[in-house]
C-alpha positions as CSV (number, residue, x, y, z in Angstrom):
1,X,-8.7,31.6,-24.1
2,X,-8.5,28.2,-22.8
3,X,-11.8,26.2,-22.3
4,X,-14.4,27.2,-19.6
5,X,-15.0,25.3,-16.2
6,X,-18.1,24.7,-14.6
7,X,-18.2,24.2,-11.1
8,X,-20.3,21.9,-8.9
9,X,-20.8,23.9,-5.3
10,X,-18.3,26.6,-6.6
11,X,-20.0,28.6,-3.8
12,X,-18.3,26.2,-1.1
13,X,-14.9,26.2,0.0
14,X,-12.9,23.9,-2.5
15,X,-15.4,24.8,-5.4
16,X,-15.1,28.4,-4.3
17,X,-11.1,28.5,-3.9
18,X,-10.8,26.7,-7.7
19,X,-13.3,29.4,-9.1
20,X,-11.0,32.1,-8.2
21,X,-7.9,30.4,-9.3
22,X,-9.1,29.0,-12.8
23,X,-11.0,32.6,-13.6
24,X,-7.6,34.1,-14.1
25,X,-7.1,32.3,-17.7
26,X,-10.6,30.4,-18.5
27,X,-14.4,31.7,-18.5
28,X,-16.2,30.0,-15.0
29,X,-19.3,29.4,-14.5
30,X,-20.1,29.1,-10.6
31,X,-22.9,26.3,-10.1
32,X,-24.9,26.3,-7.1
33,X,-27.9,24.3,-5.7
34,X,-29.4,26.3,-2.3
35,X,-26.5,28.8,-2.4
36,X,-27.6,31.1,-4.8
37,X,-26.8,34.3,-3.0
38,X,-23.1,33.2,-2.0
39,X,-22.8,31.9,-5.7
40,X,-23.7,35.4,-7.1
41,X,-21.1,37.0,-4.6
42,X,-18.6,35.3,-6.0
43,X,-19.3,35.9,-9.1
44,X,-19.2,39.0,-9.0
45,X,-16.1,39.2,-6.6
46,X,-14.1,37.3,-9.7
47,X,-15.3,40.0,-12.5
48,X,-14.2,42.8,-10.1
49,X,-10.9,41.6,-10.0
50,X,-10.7,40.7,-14.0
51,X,-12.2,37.6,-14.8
52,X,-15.0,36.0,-16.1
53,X,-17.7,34.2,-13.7
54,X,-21.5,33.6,-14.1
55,X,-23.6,31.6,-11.5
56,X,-25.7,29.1,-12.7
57,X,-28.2,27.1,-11.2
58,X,-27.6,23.5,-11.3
59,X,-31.1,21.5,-10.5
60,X,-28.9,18.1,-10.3
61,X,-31.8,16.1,-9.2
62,X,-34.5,17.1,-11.6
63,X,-32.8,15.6,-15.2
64,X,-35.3,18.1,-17.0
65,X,-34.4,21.0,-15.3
66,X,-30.7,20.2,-15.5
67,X,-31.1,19.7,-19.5
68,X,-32.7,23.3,-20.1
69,X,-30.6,25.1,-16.9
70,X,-26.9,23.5,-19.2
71,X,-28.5,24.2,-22.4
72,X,-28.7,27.6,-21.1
73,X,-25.2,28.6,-21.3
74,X,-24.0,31.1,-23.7
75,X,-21.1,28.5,-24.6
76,X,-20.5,25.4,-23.8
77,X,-17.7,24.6,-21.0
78,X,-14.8,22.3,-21.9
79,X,-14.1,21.1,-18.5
80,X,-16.5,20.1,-15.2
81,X,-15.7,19.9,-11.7
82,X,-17.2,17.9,-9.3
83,X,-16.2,19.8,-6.3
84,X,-20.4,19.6,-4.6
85,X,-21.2,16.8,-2.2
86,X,-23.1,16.6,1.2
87,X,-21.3,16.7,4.4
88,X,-21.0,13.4,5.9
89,X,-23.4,11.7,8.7
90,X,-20.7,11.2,11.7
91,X,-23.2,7.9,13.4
92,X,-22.0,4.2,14.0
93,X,-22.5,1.9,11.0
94,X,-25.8,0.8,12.2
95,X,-27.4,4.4,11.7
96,X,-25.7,5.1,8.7
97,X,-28.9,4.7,6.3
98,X,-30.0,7.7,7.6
99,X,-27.4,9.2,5.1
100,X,-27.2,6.3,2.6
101,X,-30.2,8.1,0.3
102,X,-28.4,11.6,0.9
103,X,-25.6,10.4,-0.3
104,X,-27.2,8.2,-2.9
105,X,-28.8,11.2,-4.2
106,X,-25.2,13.0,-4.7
107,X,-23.8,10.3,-6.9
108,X,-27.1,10.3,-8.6
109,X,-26.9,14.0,-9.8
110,X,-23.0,13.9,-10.4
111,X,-23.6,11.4,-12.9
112,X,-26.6,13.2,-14.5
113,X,-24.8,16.4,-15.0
114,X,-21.8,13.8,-16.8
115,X,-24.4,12.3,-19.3
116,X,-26.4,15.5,-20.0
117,X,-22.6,17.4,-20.4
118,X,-21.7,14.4,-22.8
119,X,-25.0,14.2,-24.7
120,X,-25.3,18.3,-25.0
121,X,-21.5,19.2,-25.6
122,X,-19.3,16.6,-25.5
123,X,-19.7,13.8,-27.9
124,X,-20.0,16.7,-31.0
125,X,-16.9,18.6,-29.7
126,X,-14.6,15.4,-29.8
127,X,-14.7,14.9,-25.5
128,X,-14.4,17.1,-22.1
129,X,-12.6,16.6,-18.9
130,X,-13.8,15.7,-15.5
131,X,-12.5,16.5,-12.7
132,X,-14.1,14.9,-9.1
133,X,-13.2,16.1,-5.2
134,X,-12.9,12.7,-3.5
135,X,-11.9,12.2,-0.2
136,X,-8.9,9.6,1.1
137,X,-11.4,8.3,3.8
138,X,-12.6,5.9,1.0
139,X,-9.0,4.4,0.9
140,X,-7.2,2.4,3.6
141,X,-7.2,3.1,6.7
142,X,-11.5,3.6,6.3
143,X,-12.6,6.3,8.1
144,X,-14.7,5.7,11.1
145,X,-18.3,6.7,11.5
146,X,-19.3,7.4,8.2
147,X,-20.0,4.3,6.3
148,X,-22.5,6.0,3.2
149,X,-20.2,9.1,2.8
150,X,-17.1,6.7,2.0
151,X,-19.3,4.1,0.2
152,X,-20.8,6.8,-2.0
153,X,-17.0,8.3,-3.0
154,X,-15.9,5.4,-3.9
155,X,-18.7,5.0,-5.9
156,X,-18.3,8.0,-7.4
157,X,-14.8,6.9,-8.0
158,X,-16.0,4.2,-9.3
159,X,-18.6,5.6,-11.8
160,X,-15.8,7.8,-13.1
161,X,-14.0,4.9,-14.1
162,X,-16.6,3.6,-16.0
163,X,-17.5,6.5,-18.0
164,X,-13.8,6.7,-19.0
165,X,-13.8,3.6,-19.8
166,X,-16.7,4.0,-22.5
167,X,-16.4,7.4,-23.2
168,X,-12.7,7.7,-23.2
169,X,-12.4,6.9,-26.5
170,X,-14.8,9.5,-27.6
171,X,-12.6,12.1,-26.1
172,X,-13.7,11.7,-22.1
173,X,-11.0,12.7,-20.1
174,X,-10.9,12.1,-15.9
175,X,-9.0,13.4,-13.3
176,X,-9.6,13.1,-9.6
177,X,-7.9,14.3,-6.3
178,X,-8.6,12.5,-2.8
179,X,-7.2,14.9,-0.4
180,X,-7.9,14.1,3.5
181,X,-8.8,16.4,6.1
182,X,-9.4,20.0,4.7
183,X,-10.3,23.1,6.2
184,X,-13.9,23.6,5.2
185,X,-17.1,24.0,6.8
186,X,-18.0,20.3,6.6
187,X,-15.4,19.6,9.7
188,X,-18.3,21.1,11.9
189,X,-19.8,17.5,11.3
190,X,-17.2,15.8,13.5
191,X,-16.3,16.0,16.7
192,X,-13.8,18.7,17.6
193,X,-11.8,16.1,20.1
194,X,-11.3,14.1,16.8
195,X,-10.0,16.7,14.9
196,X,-7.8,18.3,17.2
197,X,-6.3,14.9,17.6
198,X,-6.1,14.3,13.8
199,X,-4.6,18.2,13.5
200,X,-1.8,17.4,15.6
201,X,-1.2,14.2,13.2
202,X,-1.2,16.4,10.3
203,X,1.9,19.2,11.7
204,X,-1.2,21.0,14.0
205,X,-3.5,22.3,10.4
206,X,-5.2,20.5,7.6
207,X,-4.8,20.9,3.9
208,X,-6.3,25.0,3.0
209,X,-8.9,24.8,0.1
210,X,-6.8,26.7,-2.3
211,X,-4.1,23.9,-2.2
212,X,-6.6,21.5,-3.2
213,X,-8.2,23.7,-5.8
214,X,-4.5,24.5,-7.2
215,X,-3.8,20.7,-7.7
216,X,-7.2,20.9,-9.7
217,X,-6.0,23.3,-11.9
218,X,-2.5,22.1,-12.3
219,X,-4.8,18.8,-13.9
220,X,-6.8,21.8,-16.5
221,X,-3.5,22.7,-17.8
222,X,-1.8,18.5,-18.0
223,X,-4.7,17.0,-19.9
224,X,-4.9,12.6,-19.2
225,X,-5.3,10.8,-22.1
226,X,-8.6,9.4,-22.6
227,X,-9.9,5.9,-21.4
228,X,-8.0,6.6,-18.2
229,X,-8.4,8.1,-14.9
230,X,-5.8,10.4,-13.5
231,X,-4.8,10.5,-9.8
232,X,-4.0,13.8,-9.1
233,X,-1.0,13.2,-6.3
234,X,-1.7,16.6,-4.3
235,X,1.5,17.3,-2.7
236,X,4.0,17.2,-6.3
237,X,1.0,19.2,-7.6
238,X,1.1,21.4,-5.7
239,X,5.1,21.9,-5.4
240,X,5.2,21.9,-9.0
241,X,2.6,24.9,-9.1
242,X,4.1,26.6,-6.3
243,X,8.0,26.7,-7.7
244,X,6.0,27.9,-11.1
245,X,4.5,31.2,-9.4
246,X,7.1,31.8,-6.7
């Protein structure tokens, strides 16, 4: 069987959309932080339809915790999605460090979870993939109105970079998809005269979560070669994957 995935927020939208998908041919382990009872649901939504799923408990801001709550597992997975991150603060620039330590926080535990991965699996087994949910507000043209939600991705993006570029040749492999607007419950942060306007700019509906969490696991089947971050181009992903199943 190929290599199991754990899942950041694999109880959200995107996180939950790539658990159903990746359970079909891989062991998944559903990580949550406060939504334990929609984590377990899934779970066991994916075993009654054949797969393998588990929720775990991912304490991302208590390094301790995290170390005994991974340590846990009854194997360890070859691959980790990043698919967990907080919902952006919609305020002019000058409010925006009411979100900075939010999002701060966020980055902090996404690169936790990376070391602890590396340090408990990773460096023995000869490397692991990353995979990272980041968002095309942090590229050209900036998204308005949410200054420490697009500085954190990119620093996320950034991060990942770096630990490819030390790790990588170690084994470290990195992928990362930066879709735009997607249909999940973090749109209720922005005002609904802004999306409606940006829906009619996108052909009147954004991207669905499972096209996003298909392009993820179109990446788990084309490895990158270490030292290197993949971009994940959404749209030939997800052609390819769709002319594969049609």
């Amino acid at each position: 069987m190929t290599g199991g995935l754990l899942v950041t927020g694999g109880s959200g939208a995107i996180g939950g959309a790539l658990c159903r998908i990746a359970a079909r041919r891989r062991p998944v382990w559903v990580g949550y932080g406060a939504g334990a009872a929609r984590a377990r649901a899934l779970a066991a939504e994916i075993a009654e339809a054949g797969g393998r799923a588990e929720p775990v408990a991912l304490p991302l801001q208590d390094p301790a915790a995290l170390e005994a709550a991974l340590a846990a597992l009854p194997e360890p997975p070859a691959s980790l999605a990043l698919c967990a991150w907080p919902a952006p603060f919609v305020a002019p620039f000058g409010r925006q460090g009411e979100d900075l330590a939010l999002q701060a926080a966020a980055l902090a535990g996404c690169h936790a979870l990376i070391a602890t991965a590396w340090r408990l699996w990773w460096r023995r087994a000869g490397g692991g993939h990353v995979l990272a949910v980041l968002s095309a507000a942090s590229e050209p043209p900036v998204a308005r109105h949410m200054a420490a939600y697009v500085a954190q991705k990119a620093a996320l993006r950034a991060l990942l970079a770096a630990a490819a570029a030390e790790l990588g040749p170690a084994g470290l492999r990195v992928s990362v998809v930066a879709p735009g607007f997607v249909e999940t419950p973090m749109l209720g942060a922005f005002d609904p005269r802004l999306l409606e306007r940006a829906r009619a700019d996108a052909g009147g509906r954004f991207l669905p979560p499972e096209r996003v969490a298909q392009a993820l696991v179109a990446a788990l089947d084309a490895l990158p070669p270490g030292g290197t971050v993949q971009d994940i181009h959404l749209a030939e992903e997800v052609e390819s994957d769709e002319k594969q199943t049609a």
